[in-house]
N, C-alpha and C positions, 0 to 999 in steps of 0.2 A: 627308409630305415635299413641300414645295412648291420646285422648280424651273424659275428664272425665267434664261433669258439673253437681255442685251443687248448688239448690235453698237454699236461707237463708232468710226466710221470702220475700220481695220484692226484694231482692238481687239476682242473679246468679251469679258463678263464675265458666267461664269455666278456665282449667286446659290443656297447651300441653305439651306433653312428646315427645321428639323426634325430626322430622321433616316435617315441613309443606311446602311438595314442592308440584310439579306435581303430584307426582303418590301418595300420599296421601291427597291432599284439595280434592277434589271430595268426597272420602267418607267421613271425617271429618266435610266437609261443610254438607252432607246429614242427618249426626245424629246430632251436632247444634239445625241445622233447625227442623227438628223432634223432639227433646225433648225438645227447647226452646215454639213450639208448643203446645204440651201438658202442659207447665207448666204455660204460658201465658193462657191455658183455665182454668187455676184455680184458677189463682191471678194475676193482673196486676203485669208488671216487671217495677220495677223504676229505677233498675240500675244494669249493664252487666260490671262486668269485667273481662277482662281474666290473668290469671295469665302463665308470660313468665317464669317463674325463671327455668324451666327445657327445656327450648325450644330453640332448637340449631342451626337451620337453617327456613330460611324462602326466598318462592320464589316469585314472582308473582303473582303465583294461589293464594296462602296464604294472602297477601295483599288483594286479591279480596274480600276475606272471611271476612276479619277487616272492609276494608271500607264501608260493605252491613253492618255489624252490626254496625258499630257508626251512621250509619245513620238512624237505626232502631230504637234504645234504646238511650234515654237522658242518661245522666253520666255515656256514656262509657270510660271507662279505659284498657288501656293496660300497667300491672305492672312487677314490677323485670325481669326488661327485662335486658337478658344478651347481654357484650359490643356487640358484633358481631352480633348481629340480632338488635341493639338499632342504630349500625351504618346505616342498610337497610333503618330500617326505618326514617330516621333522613337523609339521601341522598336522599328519594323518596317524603319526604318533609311530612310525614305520621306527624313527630313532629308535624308541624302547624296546622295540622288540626285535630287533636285527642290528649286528655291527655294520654302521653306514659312516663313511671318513670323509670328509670334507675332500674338493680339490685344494692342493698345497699352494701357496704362494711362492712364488719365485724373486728372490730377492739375489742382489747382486754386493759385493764385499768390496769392490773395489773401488780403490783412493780410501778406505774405512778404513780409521786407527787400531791396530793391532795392538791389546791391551794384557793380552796373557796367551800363553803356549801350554799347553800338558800333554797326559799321554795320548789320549784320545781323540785331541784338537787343538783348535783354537777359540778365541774370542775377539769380536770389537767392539768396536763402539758405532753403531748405524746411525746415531743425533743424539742430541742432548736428552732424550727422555727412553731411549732403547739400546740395550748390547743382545748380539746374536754369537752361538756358541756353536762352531761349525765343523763338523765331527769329519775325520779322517775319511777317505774312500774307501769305500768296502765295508765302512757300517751299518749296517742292516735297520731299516724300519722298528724290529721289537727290540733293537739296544737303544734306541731313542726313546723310544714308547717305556722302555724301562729306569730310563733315566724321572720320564717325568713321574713315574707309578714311586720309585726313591723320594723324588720333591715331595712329594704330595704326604708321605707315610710321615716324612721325616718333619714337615711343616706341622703336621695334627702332632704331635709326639710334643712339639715345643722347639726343635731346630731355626734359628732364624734363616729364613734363606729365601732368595726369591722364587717365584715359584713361575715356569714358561706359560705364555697365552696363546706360542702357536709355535706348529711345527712345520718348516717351510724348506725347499729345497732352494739354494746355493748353486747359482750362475756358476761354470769355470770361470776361473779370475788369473794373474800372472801369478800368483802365488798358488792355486789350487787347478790345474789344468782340468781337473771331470768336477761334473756335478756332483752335489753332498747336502745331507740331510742337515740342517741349524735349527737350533730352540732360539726363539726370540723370548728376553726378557725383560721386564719393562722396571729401570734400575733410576730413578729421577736423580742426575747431578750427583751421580755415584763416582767414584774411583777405586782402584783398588789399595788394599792397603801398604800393597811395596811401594805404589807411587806415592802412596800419602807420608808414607816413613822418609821417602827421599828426596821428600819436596819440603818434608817438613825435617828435620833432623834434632832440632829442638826435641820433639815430639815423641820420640822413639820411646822413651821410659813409659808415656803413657797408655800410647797405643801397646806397648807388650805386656801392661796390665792388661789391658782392654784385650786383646790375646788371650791369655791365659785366663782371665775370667768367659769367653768363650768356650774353653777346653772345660773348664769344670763344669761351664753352663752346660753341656752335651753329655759332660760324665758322669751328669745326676740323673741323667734320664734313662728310664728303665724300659725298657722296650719288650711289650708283651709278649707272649708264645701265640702262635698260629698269627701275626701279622702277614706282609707280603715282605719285612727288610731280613734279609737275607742271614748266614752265622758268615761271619768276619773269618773265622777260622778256617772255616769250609773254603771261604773264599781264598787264602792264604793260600792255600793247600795248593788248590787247583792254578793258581797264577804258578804257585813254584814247580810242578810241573808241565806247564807249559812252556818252559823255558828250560826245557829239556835239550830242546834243540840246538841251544847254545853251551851249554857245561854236559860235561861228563857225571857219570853215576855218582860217584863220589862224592862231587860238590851239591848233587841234590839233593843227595843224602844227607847232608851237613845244615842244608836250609834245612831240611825236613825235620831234621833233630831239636831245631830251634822252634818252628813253627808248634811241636808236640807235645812242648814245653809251657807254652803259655796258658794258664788256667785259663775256664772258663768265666765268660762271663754276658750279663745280659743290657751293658748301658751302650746308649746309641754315639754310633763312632761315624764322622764322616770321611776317613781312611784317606784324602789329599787336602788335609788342611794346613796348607802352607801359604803365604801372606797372598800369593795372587789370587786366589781362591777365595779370598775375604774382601769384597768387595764395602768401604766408609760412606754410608749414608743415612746425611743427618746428624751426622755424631754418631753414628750408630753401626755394629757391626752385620752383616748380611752376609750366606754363605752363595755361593755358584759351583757348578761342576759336583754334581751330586749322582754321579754316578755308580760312584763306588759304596755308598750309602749303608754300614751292616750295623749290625749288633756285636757285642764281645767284650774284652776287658782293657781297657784304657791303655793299659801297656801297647795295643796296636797301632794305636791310632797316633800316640806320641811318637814311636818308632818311626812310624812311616811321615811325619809330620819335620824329625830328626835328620832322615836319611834326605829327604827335602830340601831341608835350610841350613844343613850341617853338611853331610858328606854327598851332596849330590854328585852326581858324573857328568860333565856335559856341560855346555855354556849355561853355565849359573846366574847371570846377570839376565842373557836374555829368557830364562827360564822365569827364576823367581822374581826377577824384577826388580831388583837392587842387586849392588853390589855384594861380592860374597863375604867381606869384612863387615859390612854393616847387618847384613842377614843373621849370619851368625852370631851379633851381638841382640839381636832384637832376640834370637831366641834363647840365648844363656839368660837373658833378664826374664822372658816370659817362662820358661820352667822354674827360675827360681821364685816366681810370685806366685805358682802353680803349688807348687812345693812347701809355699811360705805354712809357718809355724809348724813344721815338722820337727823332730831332734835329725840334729846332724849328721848322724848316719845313720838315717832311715834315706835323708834327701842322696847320700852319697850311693846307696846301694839302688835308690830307683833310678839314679844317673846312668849307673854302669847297667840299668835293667833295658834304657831305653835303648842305647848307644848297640845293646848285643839285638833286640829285635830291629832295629834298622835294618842291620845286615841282610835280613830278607828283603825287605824294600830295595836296597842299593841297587839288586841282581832281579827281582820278582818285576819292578815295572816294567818291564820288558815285554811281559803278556802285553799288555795293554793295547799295542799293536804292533802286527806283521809286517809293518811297513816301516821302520827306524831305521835311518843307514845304518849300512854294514860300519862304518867306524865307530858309529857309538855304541855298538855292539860289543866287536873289538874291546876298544879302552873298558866298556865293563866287565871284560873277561879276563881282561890284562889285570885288573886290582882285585879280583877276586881272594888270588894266595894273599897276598897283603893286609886285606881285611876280615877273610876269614880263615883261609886253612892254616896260616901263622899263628895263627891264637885259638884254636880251635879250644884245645884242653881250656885255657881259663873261659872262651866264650860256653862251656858248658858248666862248667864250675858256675857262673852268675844264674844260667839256664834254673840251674836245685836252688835259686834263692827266689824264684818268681809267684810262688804260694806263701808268701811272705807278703805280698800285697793283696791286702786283704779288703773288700769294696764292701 
């Protein structure tokens, strides 16, 4: 048994190599304790984990050694544990009572059919009964882990959506050079709904019913107080200044005045529901990409749904997955069956409602990551005057009619 720990700032991370039975926890426990000693006299330890990924065997004595340290150190962890020592511990009920993670699988994306792009990532298709959603480099473990804590809130609430059975790290591939975290999801003889609109063109009127009764289905749902889904608003806020970086004071100002505008509100919004996002199975609609998951007033969620499949920036085809004539007809018919039995300027004032909160989306997706070439940054900075400081006056004018929508 080789036992190696390193400090990382407040962090330790011990390391087993080998086997933690009998005849090695004794000494193993003795150096721990010793060097966790000295290093706890020079900086408090805020959190202890140990990494399993090469640790083969584990007895009793070993156990003894875990349960002394979770009980020592807050946010202990025990990671990339392999199957056969994750079984021990998971029989001895070790699961319940300490964060313990599986080792990840390692799966590989290439020659796999690329089926959707967003801000975050991408998606394929790994065989006929699984897609993998493989998040940008530089994503971190608890935006994954947050993603699926979203599935999960937004599935119990009533969201249709699939829900990931595993979280696996992603081989480099030609298209992806580093390793990156993917949610596998298990989608039988799905497709998405750009490709079914443009395989199927007949179809279009029905599926943007089938749309738009999605968007109601989500906007009847009420989303308790003290859940884990997050406020939309809050979220709003915080993407539009993050993207400070790119616009001057002025123009943040300008989002901002939009964003302060929007009442509140408490129904479940899934904040990129644009056609590739809506994966057809069974007849049936299923949401993916459930990151952005909040709470708030419909007005968001359309907006950003708008900025999508109406004014996107950026290759539209290979984003939304049709062409940008046909996108934008799929959604003038799905708002107006959204809208249907309205009086006619109710539907024309929530038109012009949706059309001014986009304009945060056009410019806000941008948080989403650090890493979008510099052109399409550019070009989103280039149309900024054009869509919003040019119309600023009437886009606040619509701003004073947004408590007018009353849920």
């Amino acid at each position: 048994m080789i036992t190696t720990i390193q400090p990382n700032g407040n962090q330790v991370t011990i390391t087993f190599d080998g086997r933690l039975d009998t005849a090695t926890s004794a000494e193993a426990n003795a150096q721990i304790n010793s060097q966790l000693s000295i290093i706890s006299s020079q900086q408090p330890i805020d959190s202890l984990v140990c990494d399993a990924s090469r640790l083969e065997y584990i007895s009793s004595s070993g156990l003894r050694i875990l349960l002394s340290l979770a009980k020592r150190y807050k946010g202990f962890r025990v990671i990339d544990v392999q199957p056969q020592v994750y079984e021990v511990l998971q029989t001895t009920g070790f699961t319940k009572i300490m964060t313990v993670e599986r080792a990840m699988r390692c799966l590989s994306v290439e020659g796999c059919r690329l089926i959707g792009i967003g801000g975050v990532g991408k998606v394929y298709r790994l065989d006929g009964d699984t897609i993998i959603k493989v998040f940008r480099e530089g994503t971190t473990m608890d935006e994954v882990r947050r993603e699926i804590t979203l599935s999960k809130e937004a599935f119990v609430l009533g969201m249709p959506t699939a829900i990931s059975f595993d979280i696996v790290k992603v081989a480099p591939s030609s298209e992806s050079p580093a390793e990156c975290y993917g949610l596998v999801y298990e989608l039988l003889k799905a497709k998405t709904l750009s490709t079914y609109v443009k395989q199927h063109p007949n179809q279009l009127d029905t599926c943007a019913r089938k749309y738009a009764d999605l968007f109601l289905g989500l906007h009847q749902i009420e989303v308790p107080a003290g859940g884990n889904v997050p406020s939309a608003i809050e979220r709003e806020r915080q993407q539009v200044e993050h993207i400070r970086r790119y616009f001057p004071e002025e123009s943040i100002n300008m989002l901002l005045s939009i964003v302060d505008s929007i009442p509140p509100g408490n129904r479940l919004l899934h904040l990129d529901l644009q056609t590739k996002n809506v994966m057809v199975q069974d007849d049936e609609l299923m949401l993916i990409d459930m990151g952005e998951v909040s709470y708030g007033h419909p007005l968001l969620d359309l907006g950003h749904a708008y900025s999508a499949m109406i004014s996107f920036v950026g290759d539209y085809e290979k984003t939304i997955g049709m062409p940008r004539e046909m996108g934008q007809q799929m959604w003038n018919r799905t708002i107006d069956y959204y809208m249907e039995g309205l009086p006619a300027e109710t539907v024309a004032e929530r038109k012009a409602q949706i059309q001014v909160v986009s304009c945060i989306r056009n410019f806000s997706w941008l948080s989403l990551s650090d890493s979008f070439p510099e052109a399409l940054v550019q070009e989103c900075k280039a149309v900024f005057d054009e869509r919003v400081a040019k119309h600023y006056d009437y886009i606040m004018d619509v701003c004073k009619t947004f408590d007018h929508w009353k849920l």
